[in-house]
C-alpha positions as CSV (number, residue, x, y, z in Angstrom):
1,X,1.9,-15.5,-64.8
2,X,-1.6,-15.1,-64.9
3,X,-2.7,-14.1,-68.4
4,X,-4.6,-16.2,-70.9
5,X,-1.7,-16.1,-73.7
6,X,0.7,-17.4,-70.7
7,X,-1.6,-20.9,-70.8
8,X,-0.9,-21.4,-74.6
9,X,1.1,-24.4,-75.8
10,X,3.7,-22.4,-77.1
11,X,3.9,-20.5,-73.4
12,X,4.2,-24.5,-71.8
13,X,6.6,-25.7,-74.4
14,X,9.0,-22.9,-74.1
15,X,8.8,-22.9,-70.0
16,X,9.1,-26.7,-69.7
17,X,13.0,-26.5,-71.1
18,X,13.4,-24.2,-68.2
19,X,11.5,-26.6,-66.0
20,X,14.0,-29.8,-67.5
21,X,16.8,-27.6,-67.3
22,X,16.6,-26.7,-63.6
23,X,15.2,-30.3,-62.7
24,X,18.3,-31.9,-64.0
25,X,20.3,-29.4,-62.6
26,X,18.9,-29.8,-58.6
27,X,18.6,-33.6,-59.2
28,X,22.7,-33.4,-59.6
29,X,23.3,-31.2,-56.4
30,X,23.6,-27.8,-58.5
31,X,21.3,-24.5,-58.1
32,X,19.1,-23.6,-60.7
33,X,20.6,-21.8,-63.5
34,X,17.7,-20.5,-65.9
35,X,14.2,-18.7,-65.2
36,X,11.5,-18.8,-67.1
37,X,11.6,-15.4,-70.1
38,X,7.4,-14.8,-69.6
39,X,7.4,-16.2,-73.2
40,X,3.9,-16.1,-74.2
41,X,2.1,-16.2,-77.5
42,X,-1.6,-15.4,-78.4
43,X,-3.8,-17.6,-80.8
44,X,-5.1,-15.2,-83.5
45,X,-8.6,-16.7,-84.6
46,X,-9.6,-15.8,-88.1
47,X,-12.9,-17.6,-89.0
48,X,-14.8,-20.7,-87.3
49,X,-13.6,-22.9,-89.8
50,X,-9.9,-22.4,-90.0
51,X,-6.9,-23.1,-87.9
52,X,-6.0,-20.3,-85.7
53,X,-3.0,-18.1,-86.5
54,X,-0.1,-17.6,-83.9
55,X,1.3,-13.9,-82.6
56,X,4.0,-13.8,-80.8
């Protein structure tokens, strides 16, 4: 994916289970078994000053 939410944290957290999932999986001789859902979230900012709010 090339989209900005895709590049979030929460987008990189929620692919790297898929990531240790199928790494484990070819490291012990098996095909992959999961792909990656496009999760993607989008950092909402309200003010300057203030922590961003997350939509997903």
């Amino acid at each position: 994916m090339n989209t900005p939410n895709a590049k979030t944290a929460s987008a990189v957290s929620s692919h790297l289970k898929t990531i240790e999932t199928n790494l484990t999986q070819v490291m012990q001789g098996k095909q992959p078994c999961m792909e990656y859902d496009g999760y993607a979230s989008c950092p909402l900012v309200v003010s300057t000053n203030r922590v961003s709010v997350q939509i997903e």
